[in-house]
PAMITI-980373 format. One record per residue: residue in one letter; y negated, z negated, x negated of N, C-alpha, C in turn. Coordinates in pm, whole numbers, plus 50000, padded with zeros to 5 digits. Layout:
# residues N
AYZXYZXYZX/...
END
This chain:
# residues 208
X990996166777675992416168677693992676182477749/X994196184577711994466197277816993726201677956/X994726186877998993826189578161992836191178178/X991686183278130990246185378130989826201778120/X990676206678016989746219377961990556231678079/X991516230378101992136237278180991026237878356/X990896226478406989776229278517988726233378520/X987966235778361986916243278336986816255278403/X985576262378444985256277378503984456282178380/X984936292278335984706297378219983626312178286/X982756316078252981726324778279982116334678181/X982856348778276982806361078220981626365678214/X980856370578079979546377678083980046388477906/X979696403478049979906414977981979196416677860/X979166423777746978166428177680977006434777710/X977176446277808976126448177897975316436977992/X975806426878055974276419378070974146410477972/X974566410977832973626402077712972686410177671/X973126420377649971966434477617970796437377725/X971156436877861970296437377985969646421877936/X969776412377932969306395577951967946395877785/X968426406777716967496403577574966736416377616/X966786431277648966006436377726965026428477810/X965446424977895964246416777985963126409677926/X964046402777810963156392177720962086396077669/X962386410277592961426419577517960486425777624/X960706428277699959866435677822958836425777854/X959076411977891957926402977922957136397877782/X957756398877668956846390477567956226405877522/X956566412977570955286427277539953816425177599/X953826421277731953116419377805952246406677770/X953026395377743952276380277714952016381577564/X952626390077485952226390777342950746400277360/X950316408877437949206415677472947866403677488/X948266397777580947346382777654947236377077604/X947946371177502947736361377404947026364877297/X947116375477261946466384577135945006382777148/X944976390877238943056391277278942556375577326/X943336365077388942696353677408942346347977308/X943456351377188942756346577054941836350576986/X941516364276973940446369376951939436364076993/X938866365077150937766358077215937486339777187/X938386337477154938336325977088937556324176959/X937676333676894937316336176768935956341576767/X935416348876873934046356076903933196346376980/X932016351076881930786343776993930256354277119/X930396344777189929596352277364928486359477304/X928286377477361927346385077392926196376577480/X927216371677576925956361977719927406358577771/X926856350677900927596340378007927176351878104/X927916349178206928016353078308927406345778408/X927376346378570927086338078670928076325778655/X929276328178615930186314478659930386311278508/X929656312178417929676309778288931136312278206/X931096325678261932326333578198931776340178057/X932586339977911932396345277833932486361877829/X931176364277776931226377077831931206384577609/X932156397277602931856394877436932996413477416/X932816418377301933716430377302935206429477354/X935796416777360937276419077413937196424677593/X935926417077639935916419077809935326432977851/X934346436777722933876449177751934996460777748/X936306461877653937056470377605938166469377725/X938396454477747939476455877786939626451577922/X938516450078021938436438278144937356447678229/X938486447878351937506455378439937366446078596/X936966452578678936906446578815937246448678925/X937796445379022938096446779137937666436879272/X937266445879391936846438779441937936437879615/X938156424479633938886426579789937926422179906/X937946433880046937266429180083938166424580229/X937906416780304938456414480422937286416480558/X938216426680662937576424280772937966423080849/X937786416681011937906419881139938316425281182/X939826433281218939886447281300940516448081387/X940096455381498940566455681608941616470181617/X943226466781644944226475981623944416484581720/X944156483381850943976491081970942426500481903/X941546496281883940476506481905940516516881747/X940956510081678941746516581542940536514881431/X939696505281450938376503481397937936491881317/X937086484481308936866473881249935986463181363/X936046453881394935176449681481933886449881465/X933246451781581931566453081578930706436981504/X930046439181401929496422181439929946414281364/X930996417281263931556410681174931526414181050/X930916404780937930736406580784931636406680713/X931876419680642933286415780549932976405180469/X934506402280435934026390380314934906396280218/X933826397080134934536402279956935206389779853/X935746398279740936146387379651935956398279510/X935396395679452935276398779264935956395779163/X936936399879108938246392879046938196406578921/X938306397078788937986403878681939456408278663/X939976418678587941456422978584941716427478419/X942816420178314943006428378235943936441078249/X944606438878341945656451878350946256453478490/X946096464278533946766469778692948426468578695/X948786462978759950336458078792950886465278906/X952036482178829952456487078971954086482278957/X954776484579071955736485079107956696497479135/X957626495879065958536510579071959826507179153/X959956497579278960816494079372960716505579473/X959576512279518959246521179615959486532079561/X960106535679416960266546979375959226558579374/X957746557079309957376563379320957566574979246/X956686591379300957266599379252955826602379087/X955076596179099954416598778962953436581378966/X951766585378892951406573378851950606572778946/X950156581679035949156580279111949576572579270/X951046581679261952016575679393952136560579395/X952586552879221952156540079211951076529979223/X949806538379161948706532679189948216530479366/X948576540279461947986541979530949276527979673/X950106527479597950876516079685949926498579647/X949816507579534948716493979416947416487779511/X946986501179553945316503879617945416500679784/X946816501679840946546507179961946086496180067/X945226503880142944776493280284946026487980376/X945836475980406946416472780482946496457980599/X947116455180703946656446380799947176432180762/X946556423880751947266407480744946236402180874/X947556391680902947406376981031946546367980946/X945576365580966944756353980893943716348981011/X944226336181023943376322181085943636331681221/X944786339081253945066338181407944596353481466/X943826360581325943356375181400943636385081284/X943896397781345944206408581273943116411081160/X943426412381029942466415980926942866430680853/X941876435080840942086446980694942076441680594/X942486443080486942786442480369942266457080241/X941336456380163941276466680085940826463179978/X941746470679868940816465679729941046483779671/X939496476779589938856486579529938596480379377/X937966494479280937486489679178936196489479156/X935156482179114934086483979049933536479178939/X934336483978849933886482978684935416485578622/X935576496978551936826497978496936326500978383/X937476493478286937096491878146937406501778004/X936416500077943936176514977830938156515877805/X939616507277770940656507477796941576506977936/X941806515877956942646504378093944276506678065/X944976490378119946026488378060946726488678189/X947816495978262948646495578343950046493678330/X950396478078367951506475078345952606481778452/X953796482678395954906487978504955956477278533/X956066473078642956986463378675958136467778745/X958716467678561960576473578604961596465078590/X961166449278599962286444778640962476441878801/X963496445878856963846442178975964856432279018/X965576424179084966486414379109967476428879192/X968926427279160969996433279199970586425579330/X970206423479461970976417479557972196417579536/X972846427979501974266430379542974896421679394/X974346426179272974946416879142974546403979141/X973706403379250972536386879193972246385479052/X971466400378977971516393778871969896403378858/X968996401278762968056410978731968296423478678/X967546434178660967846446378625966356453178568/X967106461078493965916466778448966066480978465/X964866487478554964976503478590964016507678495/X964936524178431963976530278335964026540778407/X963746542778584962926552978599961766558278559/X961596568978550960256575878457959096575278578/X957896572578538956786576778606956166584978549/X955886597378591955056609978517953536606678501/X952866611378373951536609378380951126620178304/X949706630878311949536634478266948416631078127/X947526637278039946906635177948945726625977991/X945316632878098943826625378211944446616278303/X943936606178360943776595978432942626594878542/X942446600278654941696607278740941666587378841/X940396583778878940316566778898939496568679004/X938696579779008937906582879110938166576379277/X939496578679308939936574479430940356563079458/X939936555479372939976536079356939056532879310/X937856538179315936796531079327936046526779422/X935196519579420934586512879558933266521179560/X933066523079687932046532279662931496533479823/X929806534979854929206539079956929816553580081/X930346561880004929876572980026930996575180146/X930336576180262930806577880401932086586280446/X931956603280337933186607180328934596601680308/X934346596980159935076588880106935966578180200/X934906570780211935046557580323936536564780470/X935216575980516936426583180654938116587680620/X937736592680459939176596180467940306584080417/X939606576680344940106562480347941196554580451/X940576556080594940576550580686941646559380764/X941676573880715942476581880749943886578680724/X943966577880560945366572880546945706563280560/X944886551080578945236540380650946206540180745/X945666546780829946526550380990947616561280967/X947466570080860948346577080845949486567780782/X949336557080701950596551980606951176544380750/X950486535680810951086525880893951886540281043/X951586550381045952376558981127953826561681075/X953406566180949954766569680887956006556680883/X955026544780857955946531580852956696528280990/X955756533981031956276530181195957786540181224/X957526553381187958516565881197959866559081144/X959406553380986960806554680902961326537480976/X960776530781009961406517481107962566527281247/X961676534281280962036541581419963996550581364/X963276558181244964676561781204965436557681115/X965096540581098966406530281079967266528981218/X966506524781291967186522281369968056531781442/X967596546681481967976557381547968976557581435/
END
């Protein structure tokens, strides 16, 4: 009836977010049309070998599957160190593609990667931990996804940013890898304390 249709709330939606809403669409089935592709493939291939956890191991994992490892430790925040006496505990997690974020606005790919990479402190089971991941085994491809959709607080609606991230011809990985070498390790540890200073600054001049 009249009345009926008259109390209806009718949803204004612009042409711009139908165009933003099928954007989005295409942006994620890029990504799952990628994953799905090669799972079928490996489906289709017989295993090179098994692995320890009887993971198929075959040309899709060699091309396209690398590794990362997280390790967790102990650390004590006053002495700015790691505690004496305590074993990190690692984790081995195979990766098809590095997932950065362009919310922090970075200013190129490395600025992204390295928010990707960076050390940092978590509360776990009641005591301060480090947090670091590294790579060890990156693959003959590597696929770095960019995660540009963001949620709009103020529209409540999603969005999609086509800020640019600069990259040049080379891809320099060196400084995300996991690695012995003591230098390395010190300056590591450097920006560690350097990122959590600055965090501390830009808290300091919110508030000021």
């Amino acid at each position: 009836s009249n009345g009926m249709l008259n109390s209806l709330a009718v949803a204004q939606i612009g042409y711009d977010q139908i165009e933003n809403a099928f954007e989005l669409g295409r942006q994620q089935d890029v990504t799952e049309c990628i994953s799905n592709f090669l799972s079928q493939i490996e489906c289709a291939l017989n295993p090179d070998e098994l692995d320890e956890s009887n993971e198929q191991l075959d040309s899709v994992k060699k091309l396209f599957y690398g590794k990362t490892k997280q390790t967790l430790i102990p650390y004590d925040v006053q002495a700015r160190k790691a505690k004496p006496g305590n074993k990190p505990r690692t984790k081995i997690e195979r990766f098809l593609n590095l997932i950065v974020n362009i919310g922090d606005h970075p200013k190129d790919i490395y600025d992204a990667l390295d928010t990707y990479f960076t050390e940092d402190l978590l509360e776990l089971e009641n005591e301060e931990v480090k947090r670091s991941l590294t790579i060890t085994e990156l693959p003959s491809i590597l696929q770095i996804q960019i995660q540009r959709v963001q949620f709009d607080r103020v529209r409540l609606m999603p969005v999609k940013s086509t800020e640019p991230i600069p990259f040049g011809e080379k891809l320099y990985m060196d400084r995300y890898m996991d690695t012995d070498d003591q230098s390395i390790v010190y300056k590591r540890d450097r920006v560690f304390h350097w990122r959590r200073e600055l965090e501390s600054l830009k808290k300091r001049k919110a508030v000021l």
